[in-house]
N, C-alpha and C positions, 0 to 999 in steps of 0.2 A: 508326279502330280501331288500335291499339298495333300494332306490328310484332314478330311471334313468330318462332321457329325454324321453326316451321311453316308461312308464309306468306312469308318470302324467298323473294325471285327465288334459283333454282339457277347464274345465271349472277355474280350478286352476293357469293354464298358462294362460287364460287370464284375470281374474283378475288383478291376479301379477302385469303382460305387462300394464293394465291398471292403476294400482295405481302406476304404474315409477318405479318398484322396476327393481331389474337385477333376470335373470331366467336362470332356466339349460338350456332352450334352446328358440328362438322365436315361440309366437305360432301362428299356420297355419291355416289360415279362408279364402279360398276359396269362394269371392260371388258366388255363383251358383245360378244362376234364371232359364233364362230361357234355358239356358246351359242343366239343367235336363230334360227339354222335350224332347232334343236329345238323350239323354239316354235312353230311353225308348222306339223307338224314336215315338214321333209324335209333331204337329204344335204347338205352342206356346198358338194361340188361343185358343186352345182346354184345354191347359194343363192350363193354370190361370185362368180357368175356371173349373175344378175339384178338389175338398181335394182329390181323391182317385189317379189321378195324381201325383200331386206335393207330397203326401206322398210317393209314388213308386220311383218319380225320386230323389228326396232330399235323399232317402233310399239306392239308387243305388250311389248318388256322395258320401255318406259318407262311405261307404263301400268300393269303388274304389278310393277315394281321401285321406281319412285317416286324417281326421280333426279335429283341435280344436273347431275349431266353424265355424257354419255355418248361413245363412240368411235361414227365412222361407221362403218369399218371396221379388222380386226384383221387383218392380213392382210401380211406382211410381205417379201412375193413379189411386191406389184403392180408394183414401180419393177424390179428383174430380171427380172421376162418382158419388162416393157417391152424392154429391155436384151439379148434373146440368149438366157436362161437356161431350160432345158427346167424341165418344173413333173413332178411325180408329185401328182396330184390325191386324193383321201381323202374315207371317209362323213364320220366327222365333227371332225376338223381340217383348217384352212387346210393348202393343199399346202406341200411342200417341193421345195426347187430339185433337181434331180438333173443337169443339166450345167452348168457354167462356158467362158462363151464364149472368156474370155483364152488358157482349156489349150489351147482346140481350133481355135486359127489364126488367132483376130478378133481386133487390136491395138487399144489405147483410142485410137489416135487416130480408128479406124473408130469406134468408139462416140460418141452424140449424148445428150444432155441430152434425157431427152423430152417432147415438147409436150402442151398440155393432152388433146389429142384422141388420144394414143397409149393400142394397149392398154385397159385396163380403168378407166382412170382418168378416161373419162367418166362411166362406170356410177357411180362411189362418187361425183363428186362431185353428182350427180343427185340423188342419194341425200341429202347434204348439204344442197342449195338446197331439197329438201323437206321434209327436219325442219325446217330456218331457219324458214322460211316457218309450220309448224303450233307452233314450239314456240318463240318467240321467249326467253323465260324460260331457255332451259334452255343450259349449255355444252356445247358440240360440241367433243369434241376430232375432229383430222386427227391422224391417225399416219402417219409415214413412216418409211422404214429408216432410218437411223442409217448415216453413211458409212465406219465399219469394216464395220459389218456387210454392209453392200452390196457392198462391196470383195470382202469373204472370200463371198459370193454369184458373185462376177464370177469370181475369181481361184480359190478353192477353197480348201483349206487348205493348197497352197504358199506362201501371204502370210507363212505366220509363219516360214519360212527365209527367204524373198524380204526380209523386216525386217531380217535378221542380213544376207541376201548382195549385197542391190540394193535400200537404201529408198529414194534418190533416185527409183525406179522406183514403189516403192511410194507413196511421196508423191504423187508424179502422178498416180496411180490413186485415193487417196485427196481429192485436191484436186476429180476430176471426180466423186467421189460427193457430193462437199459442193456443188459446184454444182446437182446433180442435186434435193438437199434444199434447197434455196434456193428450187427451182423448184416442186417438189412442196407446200412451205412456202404460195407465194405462190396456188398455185393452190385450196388448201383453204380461207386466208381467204379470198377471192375470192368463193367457193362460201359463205360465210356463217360459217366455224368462228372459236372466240373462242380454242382455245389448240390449238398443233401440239406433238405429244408425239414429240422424235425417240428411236424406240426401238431401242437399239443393245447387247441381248444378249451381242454376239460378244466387247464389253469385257471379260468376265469375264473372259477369256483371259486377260489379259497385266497387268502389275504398274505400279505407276504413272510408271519412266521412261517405258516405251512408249507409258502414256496421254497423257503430257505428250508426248511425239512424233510419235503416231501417230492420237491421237483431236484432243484440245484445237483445236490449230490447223487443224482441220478441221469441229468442231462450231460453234467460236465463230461462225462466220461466218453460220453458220444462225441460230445465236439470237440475231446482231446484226442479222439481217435480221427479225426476228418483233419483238424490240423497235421496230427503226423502223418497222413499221406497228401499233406500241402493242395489239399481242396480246401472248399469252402462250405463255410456252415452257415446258416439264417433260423433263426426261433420262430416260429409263424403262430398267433396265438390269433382267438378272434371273440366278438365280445367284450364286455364290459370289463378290462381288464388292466387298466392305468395305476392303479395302486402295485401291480406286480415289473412295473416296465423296468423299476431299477433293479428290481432283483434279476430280471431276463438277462439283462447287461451282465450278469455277473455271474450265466453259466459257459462263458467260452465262446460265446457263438460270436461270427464276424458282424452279423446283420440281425435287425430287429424286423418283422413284418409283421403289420396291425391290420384290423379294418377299421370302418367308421365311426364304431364307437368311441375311439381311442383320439382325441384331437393328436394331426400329424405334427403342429409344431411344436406340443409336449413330449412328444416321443424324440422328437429330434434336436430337442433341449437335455435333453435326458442320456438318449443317448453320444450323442456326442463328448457330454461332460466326463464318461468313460470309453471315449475313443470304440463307438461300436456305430456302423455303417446301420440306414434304417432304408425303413419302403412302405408302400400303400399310397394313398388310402381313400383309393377311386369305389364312389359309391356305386355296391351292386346292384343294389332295388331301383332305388327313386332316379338313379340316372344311366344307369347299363344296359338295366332291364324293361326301364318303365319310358327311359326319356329318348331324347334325338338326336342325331349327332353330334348340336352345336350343345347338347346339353352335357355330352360328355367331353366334349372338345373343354368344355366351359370349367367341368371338374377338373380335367387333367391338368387347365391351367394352373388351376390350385394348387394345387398337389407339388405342380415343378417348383411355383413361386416361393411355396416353402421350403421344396426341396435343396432347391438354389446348385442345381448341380453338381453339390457336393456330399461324396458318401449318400447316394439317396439313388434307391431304386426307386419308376414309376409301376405301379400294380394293384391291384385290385384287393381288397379286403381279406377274398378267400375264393374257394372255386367258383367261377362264373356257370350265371345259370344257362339250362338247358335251353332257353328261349329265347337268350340274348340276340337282341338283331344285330347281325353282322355287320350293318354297315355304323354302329357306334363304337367297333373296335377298330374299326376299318380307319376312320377320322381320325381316333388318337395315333395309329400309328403312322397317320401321316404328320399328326400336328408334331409329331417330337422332333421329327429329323427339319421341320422346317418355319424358323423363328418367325420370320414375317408373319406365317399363320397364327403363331402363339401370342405376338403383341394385337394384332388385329382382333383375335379372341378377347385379351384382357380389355382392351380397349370399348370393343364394342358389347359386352358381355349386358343380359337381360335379365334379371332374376324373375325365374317362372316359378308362381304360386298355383299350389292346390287348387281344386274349383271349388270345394266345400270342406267345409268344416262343420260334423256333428252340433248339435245342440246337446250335450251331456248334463244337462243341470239336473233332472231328474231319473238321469239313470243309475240302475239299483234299487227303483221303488216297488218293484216287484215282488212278491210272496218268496222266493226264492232266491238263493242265494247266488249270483253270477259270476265266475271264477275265469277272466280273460286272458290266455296267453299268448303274448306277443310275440312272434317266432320269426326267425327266418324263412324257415322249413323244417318240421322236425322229421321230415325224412334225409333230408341233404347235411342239415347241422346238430351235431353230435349233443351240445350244450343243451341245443331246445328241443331236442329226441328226450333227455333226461330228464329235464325239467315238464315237461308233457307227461313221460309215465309217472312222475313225483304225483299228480294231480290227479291221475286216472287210480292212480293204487289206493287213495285213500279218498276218492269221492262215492264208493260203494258206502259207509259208512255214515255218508249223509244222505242216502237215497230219500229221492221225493222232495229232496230241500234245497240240494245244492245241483247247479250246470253248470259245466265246463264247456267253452269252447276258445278253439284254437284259431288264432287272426297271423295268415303266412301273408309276409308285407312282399310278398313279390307279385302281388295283385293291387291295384291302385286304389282299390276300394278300402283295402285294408289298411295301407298308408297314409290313408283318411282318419279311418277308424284308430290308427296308433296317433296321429297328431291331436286328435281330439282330444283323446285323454293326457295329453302332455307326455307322453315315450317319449324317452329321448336313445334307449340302449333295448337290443336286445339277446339272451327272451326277455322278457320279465312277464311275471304274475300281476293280475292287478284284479281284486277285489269287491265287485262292486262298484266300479268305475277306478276304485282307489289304489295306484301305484303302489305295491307290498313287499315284491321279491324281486330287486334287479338282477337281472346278470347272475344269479347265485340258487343255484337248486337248494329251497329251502329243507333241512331234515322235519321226517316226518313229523316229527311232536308240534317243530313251528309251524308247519301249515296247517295241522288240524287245530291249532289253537288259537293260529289266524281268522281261521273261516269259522272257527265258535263264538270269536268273542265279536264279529259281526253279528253270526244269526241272534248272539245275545244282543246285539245295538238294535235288532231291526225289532226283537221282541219287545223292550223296552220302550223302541217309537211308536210301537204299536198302541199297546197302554196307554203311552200320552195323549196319542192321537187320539184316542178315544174315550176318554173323560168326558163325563157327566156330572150334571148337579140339578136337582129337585129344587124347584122354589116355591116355597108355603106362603101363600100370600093372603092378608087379614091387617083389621084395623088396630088390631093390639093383640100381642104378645098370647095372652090368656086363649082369644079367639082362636089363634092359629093352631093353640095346643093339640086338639083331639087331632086334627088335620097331621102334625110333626110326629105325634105319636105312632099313626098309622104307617107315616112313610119311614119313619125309623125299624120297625118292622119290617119292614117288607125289604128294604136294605141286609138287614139282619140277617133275615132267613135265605137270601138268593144269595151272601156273600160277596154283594157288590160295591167296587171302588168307586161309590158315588156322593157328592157334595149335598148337604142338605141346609137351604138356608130358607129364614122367615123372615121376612118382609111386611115392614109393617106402615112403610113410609108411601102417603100419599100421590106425591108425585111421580115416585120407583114404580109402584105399582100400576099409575096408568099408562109408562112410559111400555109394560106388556102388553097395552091394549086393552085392558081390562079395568071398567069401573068399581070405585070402590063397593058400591051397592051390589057387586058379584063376587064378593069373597063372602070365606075364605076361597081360596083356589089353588091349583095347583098348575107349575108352568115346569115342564120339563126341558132341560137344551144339553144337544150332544156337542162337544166341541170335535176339531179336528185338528192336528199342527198341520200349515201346508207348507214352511218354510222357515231354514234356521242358518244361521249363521251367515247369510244373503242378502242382495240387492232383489228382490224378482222384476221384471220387467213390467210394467203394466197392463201387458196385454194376458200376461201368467191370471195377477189378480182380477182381472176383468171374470176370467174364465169360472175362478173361484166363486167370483158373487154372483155367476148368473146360475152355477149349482146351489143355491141358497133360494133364486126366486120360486 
């Protein structure tokens, strides 16, 4: 029988995809983490904490999903607990770290590389040698941290001064998480997996000297060790992180995977031009999580068309969420294996819009300073967990003046609330409606110097807005005097920024409603600014001058 798109081994298409050749068709790997505890269903907690879980739910998405390859686990905490690192456990995302053992008196030299049997890391690979075993056809990815990101696990987010004040120090720290991935690497093939995905988020950070200093000679060594046992490696990064994509290319790895912030035909311009296999970059939120099947059917088209079946994995940004409805994973793995569905999709495709869009034009005019972070989840994503405590460690500081809050776009409301203010990446910071901090955990000096030199903008509006001016008003100069004298005084001793002028012109003065035969007099007016730099809409000024009747 002829060999179809339908009838490839999943371990064979990914290869292929991985060494840049072209394929009868793209192949489909579905992160599924913690996504499969819903399948089954129960808490997250629970389920990353069982091989007899995570075999049932892994067993259930590959059965209902129809995959080339899949993740044992997603979970990017297993090598830091290992490690010292307290966990905060969650229903349904993988936990996040909440201490760092370096701050809190443990030096790396007391820190060990750990063995196969540490920690949780019998459980997955368990978990591992039993898919091997029932699904020999299929890729298995191992995912491991990524030795920045493990680093900024260990160390916290003093690593990104420690770069500028002590990287000899940081280098070292970074050298023992690349060992760490070397080991975790060897223990996943071992276990039966065909490609290790080092996934290392935290890069988004930092611009590409840093990468060329602070990742590269740290990643390489991992994916020189996965080539010499002839697997396969992929860089998984996520976040606003396009400025680093040629430097990824250039630590060893076969495959590049992004998510949505990253546009896929820049990555696959990029990458190509240095012979590196790419993947992604099916939207989690607005169409995984949020939309319906032809809406994801409608992404994946995307995705292939650029893909062009060559060198191109189809997959998802980063771990799928815990709520994903099953039947938008369910579509794509039917759309791949069969083209009729995929031209019919392109052909009849609908672009669905938001129902609403904010009015923001005056948001920010409040007494208080509003400090909005756009997040994925800072429980589930490592970037916006840090950029989140960035914001909470120094809003003590402006108690009473500044709020924080956190907008997770895996809720539709909030996908609202980020199109409004023009997000295009996340996290980011935004200021008072004002976009501040993409993608980049700002250091402490710049965000408190961010959010001063607003409260200074708002105090300053304040001022403006509220200017005053005294008019003396009299038939002549002389007249008005004893009048200007008095209000000059009175100016004087309250210390107020207020205008004082005399009016001696006929007309001027009846234009206050007052005949000249009632001066001298005195006409007080507050102004207010209600608009700068703008169009307002007429029904804004309407609103203004019925506060004036």
């Amino acid at each position: 029988m002829p060999e179809t798109s339908e009838n490839i081994h999943g371990i064979e298409l990914v290869r292929a995809a991985f060494l840049g050749e072209k394929t009868a068709r793209a192949p489909w790997v579905p992160f599924v983490g913690c996504h499969a505890a819903a399948l089954i269903p129960m808490p997250t907690s629970d389920y990353l904490r069982s091989t007899e879980a995570m075999h049932k739910g892994l067993n259930l998405a590959i059965s209902r999903y129809r995959p080339d390859g899949i993740p044992v686990a997603f979970d990017l905490q297993i090598e830091a607990e290992t490690l010292g690192c307290g966990l905060n456990w969650a229903e349904e995302t993988p936990p996040s770290v909440s201490s760092h053992p370096l701050v809190e008196g443990v030096t790396l030299g007391e820190l060990q590389v750990p063995d196969v049997d540490a920690g949780r890391i019998p459980l997955v690979l368990e978990v591992a040698r039993r898919l091997r075993a029932e699904h020999p056809d299929l890729a298995l990815y191992g995912l491991i941290t990524g030795p920045f990101t493990l680093a900024l696990h260990l160390l916290g987010t003093d690593i990104f001064m420690r770069m500028f004040d002590d990287p000899e120090d940081v280098e070292k720290l970074l050298s023992f998480c690349s060992d760490v991935g070397v080991a975790m690497s060897s223990y996943y093939l071992d276990a039966g997996c065909d490609v290790i995905a080092v996934v290392d988020p935290m890069t988004s950070q930092i611009g590409p000297d840093q990468f060329a200093q602070f990742v590269t000679p740290y990643a390489k060594p991992v994916f020189d060790f996965i080539r010499e046992k002839d697997a396969l490696g992929s860089f998984f990064v996520c976040g606003h992180a396009q400025q680093n994509v040629e430097s990824m290319c250039k630590t060893g790895a076969h495959n590049l995977c992004v998510d949505e912030n990253i546009p896929l035909d820049f990555v696959r311009d990029v990458s190509r031009k240095h012979h590196v296999s790419f993947g992604g970059n099916l939207q989690l939120t607005t169409v995984l999580l949020l939309g319906k099947p032809e809406d994801a059917e409608k992404n994946a088209v995307q995705c292939l068309t650029i893909g062009e079946n060559h060198g191109f994995v189809l997959a998802p940004g980063c771990d799928i969420a815990y709520d994903t409805p099953p039947e938008n994973l369910e579509a794509i793995g039917k759309l791949v294996i069969d083209p009729y569905r995929q031209e019919t999709v392109a052909t009849l495709a609908e672009t669905r819009s938001l129902d609403d869009i904010f009015d923001m034009s005056q948001y920010g005019l409040t007494d208080k300073v509003i400090v909005d972070i756009i997040t994925l989840d800072s429980e589930a994503c490592a970037p916006c967990q840090y950029m989140v405590e960035a914001v909470q460690k120094i809003t003590p500081e402006f108690e009473g003046i500044v709020q924080w809050r956190e907008h997770k776009i895996k809720y539709r409301e909030e996908i609202v609330f980020m199109t409004s203010l023009m997000v295009k990446n996340v996290p980011t910071i935004c200021i008072d409606g004002q976009i501040t901090f993409v993608s980049q955990i700002p250091p402490r000096d710049e965000l408190i110097a961010a959010i001063q030199k607003r409260i200074n903008q708002k105090m300053r509006d304040r001022i403006q807005s509220q200017r005053a001016s005294v008019y003396v008003l009299g038939d002549t100069e002389e007249a008005c005097e004893p009048t200007r004298q008095q209000v000059d005084r009175a100016v004087m001793e309250l210390g107020a920024d207020v205008n004082v002028s005399v009016v001696t012109d006929e007309f001027e003065i009846r234009s206050f409603g007052i005949p000249l035969s009632q001066t001298p007099a005195i006409v007080t007016a507050k102004y207010r600014v209600q608009s700068t730099r703008e169009v307002p809409e007429v029904a804004v000024i309407k609103e203004w001058i019925k506060s004036l009747q």
